[in-house]
N, C-alpha and C positions, 0 to 999 in steps of 0.2 A: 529503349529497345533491349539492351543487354546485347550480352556475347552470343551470337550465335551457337547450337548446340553442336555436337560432332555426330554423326550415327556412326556405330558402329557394324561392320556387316561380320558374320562368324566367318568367310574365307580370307579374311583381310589380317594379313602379318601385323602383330603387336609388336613393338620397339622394345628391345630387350632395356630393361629397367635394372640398375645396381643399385637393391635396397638398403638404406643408412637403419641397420637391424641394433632396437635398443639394448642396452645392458642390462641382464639378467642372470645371477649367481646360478652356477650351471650346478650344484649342489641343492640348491632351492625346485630347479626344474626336475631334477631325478625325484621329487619328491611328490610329483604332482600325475596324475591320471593323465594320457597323453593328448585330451582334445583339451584341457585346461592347459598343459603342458604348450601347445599350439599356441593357441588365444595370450599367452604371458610372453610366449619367445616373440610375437611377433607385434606385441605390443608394449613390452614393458607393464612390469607389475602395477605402478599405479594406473594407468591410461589402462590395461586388462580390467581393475575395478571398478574403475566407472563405470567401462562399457558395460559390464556384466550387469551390474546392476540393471541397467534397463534393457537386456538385449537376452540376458541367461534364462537358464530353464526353461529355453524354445525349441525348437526346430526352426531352422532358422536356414535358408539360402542366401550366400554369398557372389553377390552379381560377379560374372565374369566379365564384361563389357559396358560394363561404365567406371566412372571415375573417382563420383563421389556415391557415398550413400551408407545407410547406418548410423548418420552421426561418425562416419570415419574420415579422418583426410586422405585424400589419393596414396598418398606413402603408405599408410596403415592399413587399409583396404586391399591393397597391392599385396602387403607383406601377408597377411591374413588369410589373404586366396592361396599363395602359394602354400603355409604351414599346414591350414586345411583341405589341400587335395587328395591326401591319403583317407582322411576321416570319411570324407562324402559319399553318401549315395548312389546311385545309379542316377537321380537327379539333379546333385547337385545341392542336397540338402545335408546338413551335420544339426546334432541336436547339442546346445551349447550347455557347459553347465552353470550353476546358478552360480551370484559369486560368494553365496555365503561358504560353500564347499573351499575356494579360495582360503577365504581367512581364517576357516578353522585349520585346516594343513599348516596354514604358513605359523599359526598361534602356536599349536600342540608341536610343531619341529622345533621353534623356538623355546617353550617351554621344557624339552628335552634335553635340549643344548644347556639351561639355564639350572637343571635340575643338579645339576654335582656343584655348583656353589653358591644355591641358595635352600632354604627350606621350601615344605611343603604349604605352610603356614605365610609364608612370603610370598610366592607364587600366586596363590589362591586367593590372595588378597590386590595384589599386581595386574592380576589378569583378569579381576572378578566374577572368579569361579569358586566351587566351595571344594576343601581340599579332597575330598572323595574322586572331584572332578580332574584333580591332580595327578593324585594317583594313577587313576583308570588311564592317561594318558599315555604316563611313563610306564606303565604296563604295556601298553601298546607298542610302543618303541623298543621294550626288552627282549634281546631272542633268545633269553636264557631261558631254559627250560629246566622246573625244579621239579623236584624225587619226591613222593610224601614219605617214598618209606626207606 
């Protein structure tokens, strides 16, 4: 038979919950768009890739009153509803991003970090990109601004 299910009714007080919130380099998160930003603080960077993987680049609502769902555990689900209540909708919907947006930020900051003690030609072969790809990054990251004349 199983466990019987619980309903939930919306005027019914929820038990205030102390979420065990994973480790996440808060230099890593300043780095990221803040509904990715979300989805990473309140899941941890790897467990964020996975789920992205199959849940990103949706519109997507996050049930209020149940327990499980998504492929999430109650802890994660929990943590997830609160980080995305600022993001949502009038419905209750956020549109997630995909996770390849993830792993290029987290590559090209690293790759940035990496760029004062290694070559162009190093990188580009490490990260298997071709070194133009190199470049255009750490361009990206530089807020120098040059003179032509």
């Amino acid at each position: 038979m199983g466990t019987p299910r619980r309903n939930y009714r919306r005027d019914e007080p929820q038990s205030v919950i102390h979420h065990q919130w994973p480790y996440v380099d808060e230099d890593l998160l300043q780095t990221l768009p803040a509904v990715l930003r979300a989805v990473v603080k309140a899941l941890g960077f790897r467990r964020a890739q996975q789920w992205l993987q199959d849940h990103g680049g949706v519109n997507v609502s996050i049930p209020q009153f149940r327990e499980q769902a998504m492929d999430l555990e109650p802890d994660e689900l929990a943590r997830l509803r609160d980080v995305l209540m600022p993001h949502m909708d009038s419905v209750g919907r956020v549109t997630l991003p995909k996770a390849d947006k993830l792993f290029m930020q987290i590559r090209n900051t690293q790759i940035r970090k990496e760029r004062g003690s290694s070559t162009i030609n190093a990188l580009a072969r490490g990260y298997r990109l071709t070194s133009r790809q190199i470049k255009n990054i750490c361009r990206e990251g530089d807020d120098r601004q040059y003179d032509l004349f």
